[in-house]
C-alpha positions as CSV (number, residue, x, y, z in Angstrom):
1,X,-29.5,4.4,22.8
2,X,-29.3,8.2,21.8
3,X,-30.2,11.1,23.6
4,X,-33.5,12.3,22.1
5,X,-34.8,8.7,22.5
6,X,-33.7,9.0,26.6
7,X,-35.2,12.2,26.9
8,X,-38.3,11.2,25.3
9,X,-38.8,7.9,26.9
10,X,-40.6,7.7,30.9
11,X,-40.4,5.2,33.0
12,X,-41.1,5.1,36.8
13,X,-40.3,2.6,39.9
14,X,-40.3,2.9,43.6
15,X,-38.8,1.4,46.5
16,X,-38.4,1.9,49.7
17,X,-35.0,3.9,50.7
18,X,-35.4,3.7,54.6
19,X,-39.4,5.2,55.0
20,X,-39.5,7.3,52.3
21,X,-39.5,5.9,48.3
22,X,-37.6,6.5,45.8
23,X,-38.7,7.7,42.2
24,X,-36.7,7.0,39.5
25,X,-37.6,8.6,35.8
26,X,-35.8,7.8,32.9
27,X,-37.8,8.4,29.3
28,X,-40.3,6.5,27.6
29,X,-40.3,6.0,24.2
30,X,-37.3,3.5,24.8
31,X,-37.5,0.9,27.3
32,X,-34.8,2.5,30.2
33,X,-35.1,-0.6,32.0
34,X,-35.4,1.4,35.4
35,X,-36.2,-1.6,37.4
36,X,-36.3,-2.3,40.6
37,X,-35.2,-5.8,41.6
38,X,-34.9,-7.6,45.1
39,X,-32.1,-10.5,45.8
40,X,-32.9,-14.1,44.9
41,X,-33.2,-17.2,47.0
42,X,-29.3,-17.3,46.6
43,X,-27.8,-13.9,47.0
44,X,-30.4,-13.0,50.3
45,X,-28.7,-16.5,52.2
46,X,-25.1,-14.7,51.1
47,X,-26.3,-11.3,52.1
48,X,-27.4,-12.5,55.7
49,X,-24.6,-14.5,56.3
50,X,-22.9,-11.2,55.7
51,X,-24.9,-9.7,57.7
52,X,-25.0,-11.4,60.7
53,X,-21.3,-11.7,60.7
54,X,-20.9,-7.7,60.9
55,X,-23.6,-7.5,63.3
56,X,-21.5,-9.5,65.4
57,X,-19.1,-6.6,65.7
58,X,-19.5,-2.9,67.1
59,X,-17.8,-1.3,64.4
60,X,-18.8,-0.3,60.7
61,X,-17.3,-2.7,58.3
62,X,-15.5,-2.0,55.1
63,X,-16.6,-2.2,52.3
64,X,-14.0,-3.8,49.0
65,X,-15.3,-3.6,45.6
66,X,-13.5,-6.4,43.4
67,X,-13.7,-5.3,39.7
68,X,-13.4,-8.4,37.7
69,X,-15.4,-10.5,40.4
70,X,-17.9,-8.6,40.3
71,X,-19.0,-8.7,43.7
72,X,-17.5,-7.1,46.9
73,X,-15.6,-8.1,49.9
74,X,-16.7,-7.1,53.5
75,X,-14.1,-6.6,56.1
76,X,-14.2,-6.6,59.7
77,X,-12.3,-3.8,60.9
78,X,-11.7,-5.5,64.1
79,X,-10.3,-9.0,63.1
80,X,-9.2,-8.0,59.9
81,X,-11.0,-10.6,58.2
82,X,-12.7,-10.8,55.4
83,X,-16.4,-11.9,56.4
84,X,-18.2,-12.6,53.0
85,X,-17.9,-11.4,49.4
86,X,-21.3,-10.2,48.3
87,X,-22.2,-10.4,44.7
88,X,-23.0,-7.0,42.6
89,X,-23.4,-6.3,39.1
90,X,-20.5,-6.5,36.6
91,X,-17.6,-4.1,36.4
92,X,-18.2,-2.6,40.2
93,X,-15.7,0.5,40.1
94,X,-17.0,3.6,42.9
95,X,-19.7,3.5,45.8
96,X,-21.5,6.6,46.8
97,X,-23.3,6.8,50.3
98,X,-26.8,8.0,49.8
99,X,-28.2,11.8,51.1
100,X,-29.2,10.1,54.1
101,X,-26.8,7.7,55.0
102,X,-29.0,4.2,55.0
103,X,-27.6,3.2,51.6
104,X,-24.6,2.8,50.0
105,X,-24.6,3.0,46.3
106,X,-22.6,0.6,44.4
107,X,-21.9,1.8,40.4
108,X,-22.0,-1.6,37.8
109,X,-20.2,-0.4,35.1
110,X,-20.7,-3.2,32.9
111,X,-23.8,-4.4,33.8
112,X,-25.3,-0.6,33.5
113,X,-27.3,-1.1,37.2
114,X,-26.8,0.0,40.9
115,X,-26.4,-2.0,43.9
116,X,-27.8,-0.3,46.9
117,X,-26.7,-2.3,50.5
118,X,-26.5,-1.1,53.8
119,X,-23.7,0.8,55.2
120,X,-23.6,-0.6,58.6
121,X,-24.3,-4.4,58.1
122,X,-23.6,-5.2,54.2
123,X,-26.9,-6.5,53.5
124,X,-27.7,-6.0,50.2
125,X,-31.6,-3.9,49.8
126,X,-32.1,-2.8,46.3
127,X,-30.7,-3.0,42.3
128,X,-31.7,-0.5,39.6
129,X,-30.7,-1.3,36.4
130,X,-30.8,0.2,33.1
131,X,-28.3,3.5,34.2
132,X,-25.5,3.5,31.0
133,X,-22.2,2.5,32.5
134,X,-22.5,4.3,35.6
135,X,-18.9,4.2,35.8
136,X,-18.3,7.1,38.1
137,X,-21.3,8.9,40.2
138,X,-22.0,12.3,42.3
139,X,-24.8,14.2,43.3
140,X,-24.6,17.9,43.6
141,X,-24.2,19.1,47.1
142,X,-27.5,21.1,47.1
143,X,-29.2,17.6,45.7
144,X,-30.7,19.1,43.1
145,X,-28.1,17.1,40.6
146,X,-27.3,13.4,39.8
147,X,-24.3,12.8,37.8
148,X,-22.5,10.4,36.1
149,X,-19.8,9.1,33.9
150,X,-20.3,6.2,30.9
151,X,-16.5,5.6,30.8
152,X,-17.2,2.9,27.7
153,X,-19.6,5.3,26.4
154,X,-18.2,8.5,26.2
155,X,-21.0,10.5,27.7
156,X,-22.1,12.1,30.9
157,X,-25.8,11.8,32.0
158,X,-27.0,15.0,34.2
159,X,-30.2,13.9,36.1
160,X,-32.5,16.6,38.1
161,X,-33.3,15.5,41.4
162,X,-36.6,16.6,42.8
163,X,-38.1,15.9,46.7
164,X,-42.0,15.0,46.5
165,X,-43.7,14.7,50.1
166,X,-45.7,12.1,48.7
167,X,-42.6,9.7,46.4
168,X,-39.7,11.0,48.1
169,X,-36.8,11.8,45.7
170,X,-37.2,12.0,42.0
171,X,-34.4,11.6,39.5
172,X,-35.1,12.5,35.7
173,X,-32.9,12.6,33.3
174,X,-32.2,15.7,31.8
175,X,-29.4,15.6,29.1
176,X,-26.8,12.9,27.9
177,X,-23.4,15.0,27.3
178,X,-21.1,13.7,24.5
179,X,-17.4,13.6,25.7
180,X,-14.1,12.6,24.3
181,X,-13.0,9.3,25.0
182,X,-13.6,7.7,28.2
183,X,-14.6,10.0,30.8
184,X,-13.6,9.2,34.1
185,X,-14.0,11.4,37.6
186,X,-16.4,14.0,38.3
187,X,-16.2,16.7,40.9
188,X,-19.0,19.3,41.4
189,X,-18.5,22.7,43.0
190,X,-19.6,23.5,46.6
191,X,-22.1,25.9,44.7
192,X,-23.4,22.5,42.7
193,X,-23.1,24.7,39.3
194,X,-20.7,23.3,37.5
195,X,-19.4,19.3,36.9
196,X,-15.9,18.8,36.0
197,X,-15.1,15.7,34.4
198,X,-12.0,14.0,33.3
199,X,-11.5,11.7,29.9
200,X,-8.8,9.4,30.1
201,X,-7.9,8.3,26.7
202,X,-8.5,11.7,24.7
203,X,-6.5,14.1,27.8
204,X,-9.1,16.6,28.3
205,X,-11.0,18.1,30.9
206,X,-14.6,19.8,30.5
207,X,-16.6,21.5,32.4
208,X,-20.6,20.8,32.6
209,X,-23.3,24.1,33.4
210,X,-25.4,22.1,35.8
211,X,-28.4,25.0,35.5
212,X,-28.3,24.7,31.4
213,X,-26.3,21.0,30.6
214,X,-24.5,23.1,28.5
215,X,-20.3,22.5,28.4
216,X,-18.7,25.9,29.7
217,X,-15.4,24.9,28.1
218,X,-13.1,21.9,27.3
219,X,-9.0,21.6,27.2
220,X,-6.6,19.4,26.5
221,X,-4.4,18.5,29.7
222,X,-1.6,16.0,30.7
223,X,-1.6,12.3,30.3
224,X,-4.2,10.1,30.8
225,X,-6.1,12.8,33.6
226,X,-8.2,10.5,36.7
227,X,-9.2,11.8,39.9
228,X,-10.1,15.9,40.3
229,X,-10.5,17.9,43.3
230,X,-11.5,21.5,44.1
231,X,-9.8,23.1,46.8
232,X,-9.8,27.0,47.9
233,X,-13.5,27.2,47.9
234,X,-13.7,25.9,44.9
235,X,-11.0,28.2,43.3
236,X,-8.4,25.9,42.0
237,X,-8.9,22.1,40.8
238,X,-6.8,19.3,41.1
239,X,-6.6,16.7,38.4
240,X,-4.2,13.5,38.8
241,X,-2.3,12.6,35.9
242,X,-1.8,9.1,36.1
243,X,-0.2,8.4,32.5
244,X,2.3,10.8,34.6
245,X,4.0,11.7,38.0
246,X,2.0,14.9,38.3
247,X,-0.8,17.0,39.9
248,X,-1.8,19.8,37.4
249,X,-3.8,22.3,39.4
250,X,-5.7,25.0,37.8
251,X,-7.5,28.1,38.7
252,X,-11.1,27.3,37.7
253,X,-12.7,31.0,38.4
254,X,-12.9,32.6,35.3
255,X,-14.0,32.6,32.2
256,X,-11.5,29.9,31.2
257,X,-8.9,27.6,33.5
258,X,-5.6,28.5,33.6
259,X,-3.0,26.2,34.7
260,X,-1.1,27.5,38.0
261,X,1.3,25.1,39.3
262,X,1.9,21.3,38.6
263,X,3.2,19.5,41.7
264,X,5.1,16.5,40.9
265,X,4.0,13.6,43.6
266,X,5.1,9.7,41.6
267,X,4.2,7.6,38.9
268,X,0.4,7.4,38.0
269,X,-1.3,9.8,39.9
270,X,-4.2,8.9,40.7
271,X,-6.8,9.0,43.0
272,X,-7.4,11.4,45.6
273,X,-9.2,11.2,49.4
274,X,-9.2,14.6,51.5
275,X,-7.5,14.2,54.6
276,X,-10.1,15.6,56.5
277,X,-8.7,18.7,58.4
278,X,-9.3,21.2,55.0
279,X,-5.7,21.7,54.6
280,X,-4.3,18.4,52.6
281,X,-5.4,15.5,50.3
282,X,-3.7,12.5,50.1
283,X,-3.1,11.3,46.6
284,X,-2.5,7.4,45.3
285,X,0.5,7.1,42.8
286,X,-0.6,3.7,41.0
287,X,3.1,3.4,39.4
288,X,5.3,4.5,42.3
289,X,3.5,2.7,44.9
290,X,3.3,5.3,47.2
291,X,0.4,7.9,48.5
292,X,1.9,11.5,48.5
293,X,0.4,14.1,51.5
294,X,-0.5,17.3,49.4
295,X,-0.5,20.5,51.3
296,X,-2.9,22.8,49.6
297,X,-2.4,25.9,51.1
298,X,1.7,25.7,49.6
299,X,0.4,23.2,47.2
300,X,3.7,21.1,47.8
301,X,4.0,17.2,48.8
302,X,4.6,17.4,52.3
303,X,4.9,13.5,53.3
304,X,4.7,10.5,51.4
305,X,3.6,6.8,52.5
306,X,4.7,3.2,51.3
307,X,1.6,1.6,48.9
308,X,2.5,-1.6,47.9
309,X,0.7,-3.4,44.5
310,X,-0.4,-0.1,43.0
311,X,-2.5,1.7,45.3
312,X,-5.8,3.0,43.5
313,X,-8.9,4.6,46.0
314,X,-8.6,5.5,49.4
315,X,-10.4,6.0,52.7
316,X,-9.0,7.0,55.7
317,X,-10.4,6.0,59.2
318,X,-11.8,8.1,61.9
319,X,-8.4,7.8,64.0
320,X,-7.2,10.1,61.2
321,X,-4.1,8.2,61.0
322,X,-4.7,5.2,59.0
323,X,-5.6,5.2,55.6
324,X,-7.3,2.2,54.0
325,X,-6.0,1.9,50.4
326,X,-6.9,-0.6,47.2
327,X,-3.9,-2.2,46.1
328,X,-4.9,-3.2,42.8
329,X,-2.7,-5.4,41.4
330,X,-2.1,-7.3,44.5
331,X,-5.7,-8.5,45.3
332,X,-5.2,-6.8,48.7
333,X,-7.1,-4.1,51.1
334,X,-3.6,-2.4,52.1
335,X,-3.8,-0.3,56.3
336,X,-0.8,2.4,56.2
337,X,0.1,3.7,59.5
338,X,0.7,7.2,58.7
339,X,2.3,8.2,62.2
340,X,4.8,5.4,61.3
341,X,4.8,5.6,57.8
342,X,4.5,1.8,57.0
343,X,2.1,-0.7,56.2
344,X,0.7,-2.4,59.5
345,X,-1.2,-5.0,57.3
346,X,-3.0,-6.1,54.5
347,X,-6.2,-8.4,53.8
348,X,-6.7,-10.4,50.9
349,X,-9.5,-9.5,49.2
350,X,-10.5,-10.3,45.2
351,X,-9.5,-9.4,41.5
352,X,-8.3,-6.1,41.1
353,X,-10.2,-4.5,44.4
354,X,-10.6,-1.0,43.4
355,X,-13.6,1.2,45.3
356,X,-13.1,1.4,49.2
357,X,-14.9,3.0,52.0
358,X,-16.4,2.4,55.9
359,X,-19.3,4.6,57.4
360,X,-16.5,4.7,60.4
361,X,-14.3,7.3,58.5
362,X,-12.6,10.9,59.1
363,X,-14.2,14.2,57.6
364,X,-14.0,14.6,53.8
């Protein structure tokens, strides 16, 4: 499907996202296959065993996705047991919680759809599909901006978000951006002007004008770049190297980015997850099987924490001392104590678990 035909092309559905509805526009022209879609007979007696099961305890669960099961796993927090695994679409890789908190978004690479559920009991509410390989998502922090990342595609789509008294929020598509290959993480400025966007298999970064979906620039950088993240109101960016064992951090504020320091942290740098007090980021190293503390006032490692079966995306709980990692490659939700620096246990979970997160976290 090419860009003029998306742009041309209209389609419209609604649900119901908590009171309000939701409007989503693609172009018409070409069938977008913005479609709306409720659970079958099957998945909504899955979805309220889930359901009940979290009830059943006070706190939020957590939420697993499993990549090549395509579904995700739902953890009690409490008993440390897996309650139910919950199918999605295929390919789940990143979850975003929705603007106002009711809905956790759920990105189906492979089967080009969302699965929207509900962040404090697992139930699943809603599926769009038809979104091109949403692989990685944002919106921009005023709202105004929905992005996201075709990583099999090598494009990003820039959607303009709109709030209607009457529909609630309205996303249109405004402009599929060509990449290099394989685009990967997206981070958006406090200011929600510009997108930067890492591609994996062609080591570059760009950076996207939100106002005119215009690229500002685009570089070459290390090996196979993941994760980024702005730091220094928004003066310097962070992108994990994780065909490497380093952080490349760049100052972002002119004209073009200049590379400023490149902290060294393991093997595969890769993901990153704030650690909530605006002074460090902890950051997974896939290879070395360890998550490395990153002070970003000295930008310097300042602790590092044992990650067993190569530790991908992180959340961290609202004790503020234990981190909730994805070890990949060993089917298992990994807990790290970080007071005593060692891993206090691990849940078995699917095929390689990879997106992780809990409405019971610390500040990001």
């Amino acid at each position: 499907m090419n860009q003029s035909s998306d742009l041309q092309a209209q389609s419209r559905l609604k649900t119901a996202l908590s009171a309000a509805a939701l409007l989503l526009v693609g172009g018409a022209g070409v069938a977008m296959g913005w479609l709306w879609s409720s659970p079958g007979p099957k998945d909504a007696e899955s979805v309220s065993a889930a359901a009940s099961a979290v009830q059943g305890s006070k706190a939020a669960p957590i939420f697993v996705l499993n990549s090549l099961d395509a579904n995700l796993s739902i953890v009690d927090p409490v008993t440390f047991q897996e309650l139910r695994r919950v199918p999605t679409g295929k390919e789940p890789h990143h979850l975003y919680l929705a603007p106002d908190e009711k809905s956790l978004l759920v990105a189906n690479a492979l089967s080009d759809s969302i699965s929207l559920f509900d962040p404090r009991t697992g139930a699943l509410q809603e599926v769009v599909t038809g979104i091109a390989d949403p692989y990685h998502l944002r919106f921009s922090p005023d709202m105004k901006w929905f992005v996201t990342a075709a990583n099999r595609l090598n494009h990003v789509d820039i959607y303009r978000v709109t709030q209607q008294p009457d529909t609630g929020l309205t996303f249109m598509l405004s402009k599929r951006i060509p990449t290099g290959k394989t685009p990967s993480h997206i981070a958006i400025d406090a200011k929600s002007t510009v997108a930067f966007v890492t591609m994996q298999d062609s080591d570059e970064l760009i950076a996207i004008d939100l106002a005119t979906q215009v690229p500002r620039w685009k570089i070459p950088v290390g090996k196979t770049p993941a994760d980024v993240y702005l730091a220094d109101n928004d003066r310097l960016l962070l992108v994990a190297l994780t065909g490497d064992k380093f952080v490349d951090v760049y100052n972002v504020t002119g004209p073009m980015p200049v590379l400023t320091k490149r902290i060294e942290t393991g093997d595969g740098a890769h993901a990153f997850r704030a650690w909530g007090d605006r002074r460090h980021v902890l950051l997974s190293n896939r290879v070395a099987n360890t998550i490395s503390k990153i002070d970003l006032q000295t930008l310097a490692v300042v602790d590092n924490y044992p990650a067993p079966g190569g530790p991908d995306c992180m959340d961290l709980l609202a004790d503020g001392k234990t981190i909730l990692v994805t070890s990949r490659w060993a089917r298992k939700l990994t807990f790290i104590d970080t007071v005593q620096k060692k891993v206090i246990r691990q849940v078995p979970v699917g095929r390689s678990p990879h997106g992780v997160w809990t409405l019971d976290h610390a500040p990001r």
